[in-house]
FINU-693125 format. One record per residue: residue number from 1; residue in three letters; x, y, z of N, C-alpha, C in turn. Coordinates in Angstrom, 2 decimals. Layout:
<nodes>
> NUM;ala;X;Y;Z;X;Y;Z;X;Y;Z $
...
</nodes>
This chain:
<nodes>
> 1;unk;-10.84;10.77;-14.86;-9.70;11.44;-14.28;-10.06;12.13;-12.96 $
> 2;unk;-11.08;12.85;-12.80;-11.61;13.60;-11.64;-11.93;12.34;-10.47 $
> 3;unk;-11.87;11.21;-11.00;-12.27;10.42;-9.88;-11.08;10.17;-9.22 $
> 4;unk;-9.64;10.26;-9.83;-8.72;10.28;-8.79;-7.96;11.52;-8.12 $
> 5;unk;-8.14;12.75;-9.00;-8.16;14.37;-9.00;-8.68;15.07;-7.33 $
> 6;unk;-10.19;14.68;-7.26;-10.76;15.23;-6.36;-10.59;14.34;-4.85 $
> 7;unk;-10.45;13.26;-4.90;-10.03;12.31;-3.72;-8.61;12.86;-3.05 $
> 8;unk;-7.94;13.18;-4.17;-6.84;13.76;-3.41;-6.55;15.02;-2.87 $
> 9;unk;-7.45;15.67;-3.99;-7.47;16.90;-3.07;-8.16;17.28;-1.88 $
> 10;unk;-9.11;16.37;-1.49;-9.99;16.30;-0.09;-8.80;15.78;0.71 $
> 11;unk;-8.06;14.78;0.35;-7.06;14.41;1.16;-6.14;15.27;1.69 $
> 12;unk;-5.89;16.31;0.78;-4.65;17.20;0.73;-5.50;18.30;2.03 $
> 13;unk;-6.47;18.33;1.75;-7.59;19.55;2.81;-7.51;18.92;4.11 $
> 14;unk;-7.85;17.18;3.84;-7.67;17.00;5.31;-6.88;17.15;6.26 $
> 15;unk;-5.86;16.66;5.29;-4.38;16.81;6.17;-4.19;18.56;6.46 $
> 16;unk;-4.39;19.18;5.70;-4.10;20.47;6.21;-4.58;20.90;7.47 $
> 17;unk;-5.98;20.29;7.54;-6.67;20.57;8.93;-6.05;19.94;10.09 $
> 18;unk;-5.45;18.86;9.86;-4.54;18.86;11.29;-3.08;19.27;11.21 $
> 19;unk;-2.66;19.91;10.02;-1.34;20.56;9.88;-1.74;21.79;11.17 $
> 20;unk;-3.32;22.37;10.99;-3.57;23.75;11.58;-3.91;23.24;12.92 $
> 21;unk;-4.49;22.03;13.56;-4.56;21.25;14.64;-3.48;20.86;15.50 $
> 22;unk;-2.23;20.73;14.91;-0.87;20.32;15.25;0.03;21.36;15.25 $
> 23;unk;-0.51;22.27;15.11;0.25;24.05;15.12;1.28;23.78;14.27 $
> 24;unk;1.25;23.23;13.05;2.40;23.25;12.09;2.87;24.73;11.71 $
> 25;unk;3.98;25.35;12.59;3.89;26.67;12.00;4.69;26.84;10.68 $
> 26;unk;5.38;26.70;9.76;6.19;26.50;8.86;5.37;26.10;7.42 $
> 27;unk;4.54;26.91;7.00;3.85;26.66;5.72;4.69;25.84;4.89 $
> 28;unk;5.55;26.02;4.29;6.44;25.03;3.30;6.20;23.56;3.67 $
> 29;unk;6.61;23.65;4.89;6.65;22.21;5.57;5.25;21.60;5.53 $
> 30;unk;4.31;22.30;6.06;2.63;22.01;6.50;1.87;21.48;4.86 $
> 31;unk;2.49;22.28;3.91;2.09;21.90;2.28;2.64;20.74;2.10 $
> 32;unk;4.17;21.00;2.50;4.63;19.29;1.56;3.68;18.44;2.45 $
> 33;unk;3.68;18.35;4.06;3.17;16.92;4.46;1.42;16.93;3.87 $
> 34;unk;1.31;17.58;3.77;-0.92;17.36;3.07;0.10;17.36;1.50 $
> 35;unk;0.80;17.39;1.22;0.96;16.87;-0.25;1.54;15.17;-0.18 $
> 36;unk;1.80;15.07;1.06;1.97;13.56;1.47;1.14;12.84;1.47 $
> 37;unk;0.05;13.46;2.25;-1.45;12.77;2.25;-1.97;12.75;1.06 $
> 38;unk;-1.69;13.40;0.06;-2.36;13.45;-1.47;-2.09;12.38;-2.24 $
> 39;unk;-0.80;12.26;-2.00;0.20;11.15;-2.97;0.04;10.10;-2.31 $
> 40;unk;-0.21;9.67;-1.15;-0.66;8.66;-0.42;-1.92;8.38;-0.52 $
> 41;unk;-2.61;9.32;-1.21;-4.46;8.76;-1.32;-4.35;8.43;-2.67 $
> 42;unk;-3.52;9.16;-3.48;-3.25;8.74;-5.13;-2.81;7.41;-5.17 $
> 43;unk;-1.80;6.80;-4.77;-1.32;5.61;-5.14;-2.36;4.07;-3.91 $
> 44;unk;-2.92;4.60;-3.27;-4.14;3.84;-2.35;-5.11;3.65;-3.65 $
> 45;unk;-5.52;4.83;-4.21;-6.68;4.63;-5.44;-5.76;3.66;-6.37 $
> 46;unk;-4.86;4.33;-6.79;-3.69;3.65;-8.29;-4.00;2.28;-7.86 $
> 47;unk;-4.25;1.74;-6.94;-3.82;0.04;-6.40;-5.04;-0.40;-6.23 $
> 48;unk;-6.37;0.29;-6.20;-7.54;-0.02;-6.20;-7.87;-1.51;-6.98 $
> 49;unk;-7.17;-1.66;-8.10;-7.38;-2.78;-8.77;-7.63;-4.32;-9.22 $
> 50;unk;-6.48;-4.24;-7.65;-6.24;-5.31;-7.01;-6.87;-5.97;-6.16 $
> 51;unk;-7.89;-5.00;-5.64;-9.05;-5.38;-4.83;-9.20;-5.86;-3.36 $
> 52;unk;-7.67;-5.23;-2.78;-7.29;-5.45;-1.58;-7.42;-4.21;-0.89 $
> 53;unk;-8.27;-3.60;0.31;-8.14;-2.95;0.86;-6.71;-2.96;1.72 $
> 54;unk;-6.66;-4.10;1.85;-5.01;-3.72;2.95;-3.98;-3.52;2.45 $
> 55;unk;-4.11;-4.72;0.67;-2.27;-4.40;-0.04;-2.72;-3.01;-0.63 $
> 56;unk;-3.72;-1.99;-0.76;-3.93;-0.42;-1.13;-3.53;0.34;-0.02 $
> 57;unk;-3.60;-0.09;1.34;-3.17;0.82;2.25;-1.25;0.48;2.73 $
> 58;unk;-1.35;-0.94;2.66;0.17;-0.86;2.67;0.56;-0.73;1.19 $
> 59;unk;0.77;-0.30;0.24;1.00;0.13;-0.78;1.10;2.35;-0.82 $
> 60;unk;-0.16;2.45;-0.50;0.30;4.04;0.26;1.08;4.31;1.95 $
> 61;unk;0.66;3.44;2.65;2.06;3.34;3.57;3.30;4.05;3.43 $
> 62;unk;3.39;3.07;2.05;4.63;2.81;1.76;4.91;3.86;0.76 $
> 63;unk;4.21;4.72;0.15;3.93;5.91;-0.44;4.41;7.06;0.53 $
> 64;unk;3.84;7.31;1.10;3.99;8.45;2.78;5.02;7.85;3.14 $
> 65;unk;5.52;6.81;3.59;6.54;6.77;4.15;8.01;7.31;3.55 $
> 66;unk;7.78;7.26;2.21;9.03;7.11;1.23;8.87;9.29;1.14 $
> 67;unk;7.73;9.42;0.97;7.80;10.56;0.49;8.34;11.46;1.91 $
> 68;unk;7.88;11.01;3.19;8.20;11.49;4.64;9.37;11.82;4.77 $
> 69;unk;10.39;10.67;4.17;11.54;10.09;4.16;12.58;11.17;3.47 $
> 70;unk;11.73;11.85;2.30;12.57;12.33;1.17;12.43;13.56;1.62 $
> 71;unk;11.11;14.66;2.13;11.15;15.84;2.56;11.38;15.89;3.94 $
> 72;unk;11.63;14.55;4.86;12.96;15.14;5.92;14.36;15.22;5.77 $
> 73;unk;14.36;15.05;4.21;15.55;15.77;4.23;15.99;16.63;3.59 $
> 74;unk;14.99;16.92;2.86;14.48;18.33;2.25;14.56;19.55;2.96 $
> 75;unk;13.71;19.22;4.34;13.51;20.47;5.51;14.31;19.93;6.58 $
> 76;unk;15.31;19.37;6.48;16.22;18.98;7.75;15.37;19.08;9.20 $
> 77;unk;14.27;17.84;8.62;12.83;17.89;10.06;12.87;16.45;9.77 $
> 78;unk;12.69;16.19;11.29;12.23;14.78;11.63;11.35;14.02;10.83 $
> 79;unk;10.83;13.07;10.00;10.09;12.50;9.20;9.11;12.55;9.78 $
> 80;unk;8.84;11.72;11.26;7.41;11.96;11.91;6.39;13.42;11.34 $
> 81;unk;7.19;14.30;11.64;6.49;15.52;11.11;5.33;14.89;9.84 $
> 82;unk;6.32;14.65;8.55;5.43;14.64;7.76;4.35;13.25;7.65 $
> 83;unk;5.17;12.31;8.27;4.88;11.35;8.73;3.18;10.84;8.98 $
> 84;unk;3.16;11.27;10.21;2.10;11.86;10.53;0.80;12.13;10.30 $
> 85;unk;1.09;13.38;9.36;0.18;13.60;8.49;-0.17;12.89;7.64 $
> 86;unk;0.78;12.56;7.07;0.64;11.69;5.45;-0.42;10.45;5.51 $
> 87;unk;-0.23;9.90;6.86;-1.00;8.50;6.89;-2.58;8.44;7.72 $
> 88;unk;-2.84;10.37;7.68;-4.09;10.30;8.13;-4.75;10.05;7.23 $
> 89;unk;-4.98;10.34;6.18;-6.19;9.67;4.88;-6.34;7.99;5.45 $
> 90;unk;-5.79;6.94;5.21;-5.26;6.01;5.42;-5.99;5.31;7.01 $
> 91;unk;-6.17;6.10;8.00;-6.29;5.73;9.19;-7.56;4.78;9.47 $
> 92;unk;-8.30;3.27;9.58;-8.73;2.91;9.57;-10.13;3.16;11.20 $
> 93;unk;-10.19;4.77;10.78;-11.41;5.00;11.67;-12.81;4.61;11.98 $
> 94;unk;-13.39;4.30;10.49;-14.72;3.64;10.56;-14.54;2.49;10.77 $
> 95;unk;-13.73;1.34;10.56;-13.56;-0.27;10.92;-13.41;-0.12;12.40 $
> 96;unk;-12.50;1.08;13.28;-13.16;0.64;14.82;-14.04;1.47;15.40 $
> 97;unk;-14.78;1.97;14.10;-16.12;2.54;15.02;-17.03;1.34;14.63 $
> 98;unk;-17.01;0.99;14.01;-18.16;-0.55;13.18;-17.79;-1.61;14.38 $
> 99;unk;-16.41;-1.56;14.56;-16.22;-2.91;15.35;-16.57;-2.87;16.81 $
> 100;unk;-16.57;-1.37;17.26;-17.44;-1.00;18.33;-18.52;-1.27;18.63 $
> 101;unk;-19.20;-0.93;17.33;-20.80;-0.83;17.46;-21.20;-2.58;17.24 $
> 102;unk;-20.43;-3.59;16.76;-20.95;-4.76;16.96;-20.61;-5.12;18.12 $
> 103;unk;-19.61;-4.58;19.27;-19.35;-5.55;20.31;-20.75;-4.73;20.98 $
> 104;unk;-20.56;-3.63;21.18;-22.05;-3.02;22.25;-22.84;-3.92;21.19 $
> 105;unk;-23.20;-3.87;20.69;-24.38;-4.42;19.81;-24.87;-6.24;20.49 $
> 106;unk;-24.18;-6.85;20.61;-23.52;-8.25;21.09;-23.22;-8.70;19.60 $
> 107;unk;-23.57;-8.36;18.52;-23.05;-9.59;17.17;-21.49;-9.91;16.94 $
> 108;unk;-21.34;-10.75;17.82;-19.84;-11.27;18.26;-19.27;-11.78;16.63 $
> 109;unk;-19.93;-12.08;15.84;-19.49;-12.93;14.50;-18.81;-11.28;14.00 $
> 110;unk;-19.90;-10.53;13.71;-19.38;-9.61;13.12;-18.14;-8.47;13.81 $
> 111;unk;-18.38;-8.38;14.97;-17.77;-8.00;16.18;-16.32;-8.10;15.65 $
> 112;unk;-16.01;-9.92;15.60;-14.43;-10.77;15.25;-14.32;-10.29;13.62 $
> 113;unk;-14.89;-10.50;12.70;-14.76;-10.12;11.27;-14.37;-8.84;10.88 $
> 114;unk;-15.16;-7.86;11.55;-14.68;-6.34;11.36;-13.58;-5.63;12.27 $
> 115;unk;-12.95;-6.28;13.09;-11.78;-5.90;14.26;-10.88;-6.70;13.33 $
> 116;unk;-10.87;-8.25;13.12;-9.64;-8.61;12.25;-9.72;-7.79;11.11 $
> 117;unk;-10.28;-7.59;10.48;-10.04;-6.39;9.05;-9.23;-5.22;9.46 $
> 118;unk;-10.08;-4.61;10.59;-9.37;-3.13;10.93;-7.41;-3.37;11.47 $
> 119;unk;-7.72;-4.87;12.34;-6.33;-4.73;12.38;-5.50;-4.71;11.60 $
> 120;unk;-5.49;-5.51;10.28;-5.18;-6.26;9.00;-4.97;-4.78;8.89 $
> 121;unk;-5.67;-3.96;8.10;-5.37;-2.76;7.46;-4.45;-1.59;8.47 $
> 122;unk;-4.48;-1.73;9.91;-3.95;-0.90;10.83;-2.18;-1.39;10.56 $
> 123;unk;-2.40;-3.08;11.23;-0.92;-3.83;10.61;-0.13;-3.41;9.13 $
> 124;unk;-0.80;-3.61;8.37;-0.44;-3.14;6.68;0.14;-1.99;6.34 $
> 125;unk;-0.71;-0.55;7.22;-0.04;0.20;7.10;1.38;0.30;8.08 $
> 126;unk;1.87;-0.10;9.28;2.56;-0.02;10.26;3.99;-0.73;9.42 $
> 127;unk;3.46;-1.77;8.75;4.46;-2.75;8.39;5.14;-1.90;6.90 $
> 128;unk;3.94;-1.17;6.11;4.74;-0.51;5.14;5.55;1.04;5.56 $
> 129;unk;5.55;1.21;6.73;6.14;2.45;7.33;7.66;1.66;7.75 $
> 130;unk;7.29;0.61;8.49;8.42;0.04;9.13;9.44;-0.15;7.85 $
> 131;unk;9.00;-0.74;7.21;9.54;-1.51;5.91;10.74;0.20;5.34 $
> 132;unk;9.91;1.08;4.96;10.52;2.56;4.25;11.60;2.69;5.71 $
> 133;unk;11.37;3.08;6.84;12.02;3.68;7.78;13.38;2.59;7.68 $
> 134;unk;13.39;1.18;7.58;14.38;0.60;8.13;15.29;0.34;6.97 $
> 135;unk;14.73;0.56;5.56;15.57;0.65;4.26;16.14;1.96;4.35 $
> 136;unk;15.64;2.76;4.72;16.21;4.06;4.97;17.90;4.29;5.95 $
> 137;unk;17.40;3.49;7.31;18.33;3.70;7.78;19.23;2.84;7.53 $
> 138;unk;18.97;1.63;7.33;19.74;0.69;6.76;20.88;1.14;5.68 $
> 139;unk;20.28;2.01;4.79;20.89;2.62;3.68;21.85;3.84;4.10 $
> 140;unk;21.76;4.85;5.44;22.30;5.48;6.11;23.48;5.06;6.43 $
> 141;unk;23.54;3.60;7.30;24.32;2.68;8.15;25.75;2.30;6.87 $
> 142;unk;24.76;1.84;5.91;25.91;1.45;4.80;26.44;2.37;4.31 $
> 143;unk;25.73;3.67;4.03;26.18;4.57;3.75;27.79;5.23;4.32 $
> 144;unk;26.93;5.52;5.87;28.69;5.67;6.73;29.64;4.81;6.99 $
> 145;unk;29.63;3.94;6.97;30.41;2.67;6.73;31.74;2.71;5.59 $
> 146;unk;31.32;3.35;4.70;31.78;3.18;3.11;32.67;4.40;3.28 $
</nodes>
């Protein structure tokens, strides 16, 4: 149990640190989004199973996005806000520092192998944000319509 317990709560710390980086002044608000990042590192692990790093990150994507979705309208705040935050756990930083270090490096094989991954997982998440945002408004659209 602690193996999915403590992952999230580092998650929840991280995000706080750029809640305090991003001058989030509004504590309520600054908690829910690092509780975005939590629930977004929870259901990234939950999907671990599957053995896809990318369908785990578009799978929490799509976690943060939904949850972004639900406390902007909770705090009558732009989703980005929580947005944001939520999908820093998620952010595929070491794949373009690796993919860096093979192009200076010259190992062009690995160079192409670890840049298509990072994109793959950069894409995955973008596409499960897109995916929440446009059911969202989509659902808005029909909404006023009716």
């Amino acid at each position: 149990m602690t193996e999915y317990i403590m992952p999230c709560i580092y998650a929840f710390m991280a995000c706080a640190g750029f809640c305090v980086m991003f001058n989030l002044k509004n504590p309520k608000i600054a908690i829910a989004a690092c509780a975005g990042g939590g629930i977004a590192w929870m259901v990234y692990l939950l999907s671990a199973p599957y053995g896809n790093d990318i369908f785990q990150n578009f799978m929490a994507a799509i976690a943060a996005a939904a949850f972004s979705e639900l406390m902007a309208r909770v705090f009558k705040t732009p989703a980005t806000v929580f947005l944001i935050i939520g999908i820093l756990p998620m952010v595929p930083g070491g794949g373009i520092y690796y993919t860096m270090e093979y192009c200076i490096k010259g190992n062009t094989a690995m160079f192409i192998e670890q840049g298509l991954h990072t994109l793959a997982v950069a894409g995955a998440i973008a596409v499960g944000v897109s995916l929440v945002s446009s059911a969202v408004r989509a659902y808005t659209v029909y909404k006023s319509y009716k």
